[in-house]
ZAMARGU-4260 file (C-alpha; in steps of 0.2 Angstrom, whole numbers, plus 5000, padded with zeros to 4 digits):
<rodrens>
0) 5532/5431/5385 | 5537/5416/5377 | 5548/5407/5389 | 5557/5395/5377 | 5562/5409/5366
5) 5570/5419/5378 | 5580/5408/5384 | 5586/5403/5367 | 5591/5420/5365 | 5600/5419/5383
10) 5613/5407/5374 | 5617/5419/5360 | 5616/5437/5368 | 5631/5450/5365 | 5639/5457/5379
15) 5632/5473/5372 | 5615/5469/5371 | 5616/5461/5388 | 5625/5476/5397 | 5609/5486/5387
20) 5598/5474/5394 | 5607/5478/5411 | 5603/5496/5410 | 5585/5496/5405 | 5583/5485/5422
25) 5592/5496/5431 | 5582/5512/5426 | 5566/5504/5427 | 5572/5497/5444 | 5576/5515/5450
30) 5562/5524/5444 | 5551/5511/5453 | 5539/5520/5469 | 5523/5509/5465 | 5517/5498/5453
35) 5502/5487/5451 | 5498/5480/5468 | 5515/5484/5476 | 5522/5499/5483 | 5540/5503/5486
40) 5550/5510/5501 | 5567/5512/5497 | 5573/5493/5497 | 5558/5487/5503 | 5541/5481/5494
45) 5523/5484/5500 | 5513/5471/5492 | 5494/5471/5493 | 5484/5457/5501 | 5476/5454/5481
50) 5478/5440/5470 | 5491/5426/5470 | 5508/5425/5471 | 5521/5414/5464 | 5537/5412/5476
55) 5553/5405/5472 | 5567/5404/5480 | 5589/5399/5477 | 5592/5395/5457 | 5608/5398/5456
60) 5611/5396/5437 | 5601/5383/5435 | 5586/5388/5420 | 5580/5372/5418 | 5571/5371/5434
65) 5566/5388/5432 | 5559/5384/5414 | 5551/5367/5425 | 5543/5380/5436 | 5535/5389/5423
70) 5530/5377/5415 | 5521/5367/5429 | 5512/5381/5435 | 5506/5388/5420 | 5509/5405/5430
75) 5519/5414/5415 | 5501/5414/5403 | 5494/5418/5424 | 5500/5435/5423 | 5497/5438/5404
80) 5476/5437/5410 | 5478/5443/5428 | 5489/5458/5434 | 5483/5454/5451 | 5496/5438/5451
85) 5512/5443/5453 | 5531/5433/5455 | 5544/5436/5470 | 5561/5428/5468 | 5569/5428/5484
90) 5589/5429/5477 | 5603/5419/5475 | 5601/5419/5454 | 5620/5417/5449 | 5636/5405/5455
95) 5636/5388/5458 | 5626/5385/5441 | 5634/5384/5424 | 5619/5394/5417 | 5619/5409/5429
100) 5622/5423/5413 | 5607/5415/5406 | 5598/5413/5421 | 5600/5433/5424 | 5597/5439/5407
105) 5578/5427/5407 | 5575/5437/5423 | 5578/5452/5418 | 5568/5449/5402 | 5552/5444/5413
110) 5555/5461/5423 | 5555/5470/5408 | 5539/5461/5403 | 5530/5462/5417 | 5536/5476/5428
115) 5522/5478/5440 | 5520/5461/5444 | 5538/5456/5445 | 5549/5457/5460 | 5567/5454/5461
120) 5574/5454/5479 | 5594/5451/5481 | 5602/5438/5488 | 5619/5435/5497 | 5626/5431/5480
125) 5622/5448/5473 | 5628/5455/5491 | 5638/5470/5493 | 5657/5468/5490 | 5661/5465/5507
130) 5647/5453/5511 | 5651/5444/5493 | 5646/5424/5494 | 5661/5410/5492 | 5666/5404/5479
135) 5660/5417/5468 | 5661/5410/5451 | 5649/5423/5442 | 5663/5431/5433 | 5671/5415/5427
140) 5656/5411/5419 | 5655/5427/5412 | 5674/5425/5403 | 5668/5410/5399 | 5654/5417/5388
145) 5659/5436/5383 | 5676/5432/5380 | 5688/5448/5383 | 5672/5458/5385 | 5668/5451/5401
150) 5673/5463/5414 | 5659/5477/5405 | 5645/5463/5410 | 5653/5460/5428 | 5653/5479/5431
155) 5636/5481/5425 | 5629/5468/5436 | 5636/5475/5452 | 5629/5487/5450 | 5612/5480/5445
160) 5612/5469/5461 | 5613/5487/5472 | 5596/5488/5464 | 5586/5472/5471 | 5575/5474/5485
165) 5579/5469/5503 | 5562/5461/5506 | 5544/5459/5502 | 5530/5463/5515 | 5511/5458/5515
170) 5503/5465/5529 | 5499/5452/5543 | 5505/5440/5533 | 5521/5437/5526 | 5540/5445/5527
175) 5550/5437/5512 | 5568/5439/5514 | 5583/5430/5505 | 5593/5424/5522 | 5584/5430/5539
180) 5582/5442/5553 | 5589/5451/5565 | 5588/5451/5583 | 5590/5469/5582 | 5574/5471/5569
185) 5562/5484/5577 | 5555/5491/5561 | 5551/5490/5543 | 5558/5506/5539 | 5575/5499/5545
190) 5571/5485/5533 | 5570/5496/5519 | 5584/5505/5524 | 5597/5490/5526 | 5608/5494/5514
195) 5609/5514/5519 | 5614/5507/5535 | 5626/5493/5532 | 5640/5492/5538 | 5636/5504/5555
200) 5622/5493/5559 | 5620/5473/5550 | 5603/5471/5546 | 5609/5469/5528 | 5621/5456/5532
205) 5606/5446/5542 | 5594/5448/5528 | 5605/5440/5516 | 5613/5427/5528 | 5606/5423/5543
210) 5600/5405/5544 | 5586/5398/5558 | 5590/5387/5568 | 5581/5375/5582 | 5597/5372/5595
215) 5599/5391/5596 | 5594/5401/5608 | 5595/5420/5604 | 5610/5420/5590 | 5625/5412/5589
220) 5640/5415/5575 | 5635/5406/5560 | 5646/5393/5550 | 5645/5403/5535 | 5659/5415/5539
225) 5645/5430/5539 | 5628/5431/5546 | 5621/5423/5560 | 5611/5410/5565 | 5595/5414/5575
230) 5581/5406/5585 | 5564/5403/5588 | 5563/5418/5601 | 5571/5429/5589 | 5560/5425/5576
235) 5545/5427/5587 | 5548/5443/5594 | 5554/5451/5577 | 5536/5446/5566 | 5527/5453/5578
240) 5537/5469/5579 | 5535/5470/5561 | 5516/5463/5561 | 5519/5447/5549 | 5514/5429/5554
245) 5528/5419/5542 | 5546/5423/5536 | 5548/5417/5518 | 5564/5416/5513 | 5578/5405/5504
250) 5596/5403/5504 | 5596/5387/5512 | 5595/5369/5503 | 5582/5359/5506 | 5580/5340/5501
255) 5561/5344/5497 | 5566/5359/5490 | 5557/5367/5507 | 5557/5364/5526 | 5548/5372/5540
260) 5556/5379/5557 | 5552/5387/5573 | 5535/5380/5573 | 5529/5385/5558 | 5535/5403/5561
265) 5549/5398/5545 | 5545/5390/5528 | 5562/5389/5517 | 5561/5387/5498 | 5572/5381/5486
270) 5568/5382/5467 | 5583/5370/5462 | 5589/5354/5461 | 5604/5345/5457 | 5624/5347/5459
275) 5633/5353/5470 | 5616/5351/5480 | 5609/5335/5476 | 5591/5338/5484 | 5579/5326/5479
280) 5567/5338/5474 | 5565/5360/5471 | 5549/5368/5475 | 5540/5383/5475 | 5526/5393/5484
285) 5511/5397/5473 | 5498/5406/5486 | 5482/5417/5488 | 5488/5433/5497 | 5471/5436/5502
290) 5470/5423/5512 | 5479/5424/5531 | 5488/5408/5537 | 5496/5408/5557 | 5510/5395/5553
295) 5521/5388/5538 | 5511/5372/5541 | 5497/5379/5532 | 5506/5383/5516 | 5509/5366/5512
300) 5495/5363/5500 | 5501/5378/5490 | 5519/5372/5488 | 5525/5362/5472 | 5537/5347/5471
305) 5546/5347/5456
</rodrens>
């Protein structure tokens, strides 16, 4: 896949050919029970302790740092020689970013590209309607760029977020989530059904929006208006009932574009930098699964500045 060109065509796509675009993810994405080195569970992702992985986290319409990404790790030609290396995006693609059509139809082109070695797990800003992120400026970007033909996109889109995967699990290793977890947690099978269960029970709502934090203990209501934020002991108690030693996840900026909580139970990434953020730097995770790590400390070496 050649990077630059795809998103040249980004600028220039149709509605048409993006709501076609739309559809051919969306079958592909239905259709999925096992691919490559992951298996599929419902909403939930089985990856195999193989290979290497790259992680990135909140883009939010920004392309240039994912074409940065890319670039810098050489991990696009990666995949091209290896299908045991494999990419997981933790979610937030869209809002905030003036390039967030672009930035959806590039990923959908990778999926496309590589559809077992590509993993696209949702984010509060592709959130169910009544768990939908503030300000949500998707679909004035959208007018913006399709004109009166822009509500056919929108639509499409919707319904493509109800097709991204809850989390990603390596066994012993890694949980990877978009926001966090909940208290309430006691399986993976209530992972994977999150979204069956939402609203009767909120595990949805905590995997896109809860938020660790060190002063907590237990939960407490988080500032967001939804989600929750959760503490060390919650945290603890969850990875093991779920067997994982780390949460990966995102949704949280980071002024080197990752931080560490709960005593390297937590590693937060985020892949993108500038306004309305201003971090100093983005970064992403680029990691051996093989190998097996007992805190976030440990994953330092494998993380990227940018």
């Amino acid at each position: 896949m050649d990077f630059s060109l795809v998103r040249k065509e980004s600028y220039v796509v149709s509605a048409e050919d993006f709501v076609e675009l739309m559809q051919e993810a969306i079958d592909l994405l239905h259709g999925e029970t096992g691919l490559g080195h992951f298996r599929v569970e419902e909403k939930l992702v089985r990856l195999d302790p193989v290979g290497e992985a790259l992680v990135v986290g909140d883009l939010h319409g920004d392309l240039e740092s994912l074409g940065v990404i890319f670039g810098q790790s050489g991990f696009l030609k990666k995949m091209e020689s290896n299908r045991d290396c494999c990419v997981v995006f933790l979610g937030d693609y869209g809002d905030r970013g003036v390039q967030s059509p672009e930035l959806y139809y590039v990923l959908l082109r990778l999926k496309l590209a590589f559809p077992a070695q590509v993993v696209l797990l949702r984010g509060n800003h592709e959130g169910p309607s009544d768990l939908l992120a503030e300000p949500h400026d998707l679909p004035k970007m959208l007018q913006r760029k399709f004109g009166d033909k822009w509500v056919a996109v929108y639509q499409r889109l919707r319904e493509l977020f109800g097709c991204f995967y809850n989390a990603v699990y390596v066994e012993e290793r890694y949980l990877m989530v978009h926001g966090g977890l909940s208290q309430n947690l006691r399986t993976l099978h209530e992972v994977a059904d999150a979204d069956k269960l939402h609203p009767q029970k909120p595990f949805l709502e905590a995997l896109l929006w809860n938020d660790p934090d060190e002063a907590v203990r237990g939960v407490s209501p988080s500032p967001r208006g939804a989600g929750s934020l959760f503490g060390k002991g919650v945290t603890a108690a969850v990875l093991q009932r779920l067997g994982a030693k780390i949460l990966i996840r995102g949704h949280e900026s980071a002024r080197d574009g990752y931080m560490i909580n709960h005593g390297g139970m937590v590693l937060t990434l985020f892949s993108r930098k500038g306004p309305p953020y201003y971090n100093a730097y983005g970064a992403y995770l680029q990691v051996p699964l093989a190998e097996r790590h007992e805190s976030a400390e440990e994953l330092v070496p494998f993380i990227d500045k940018f």
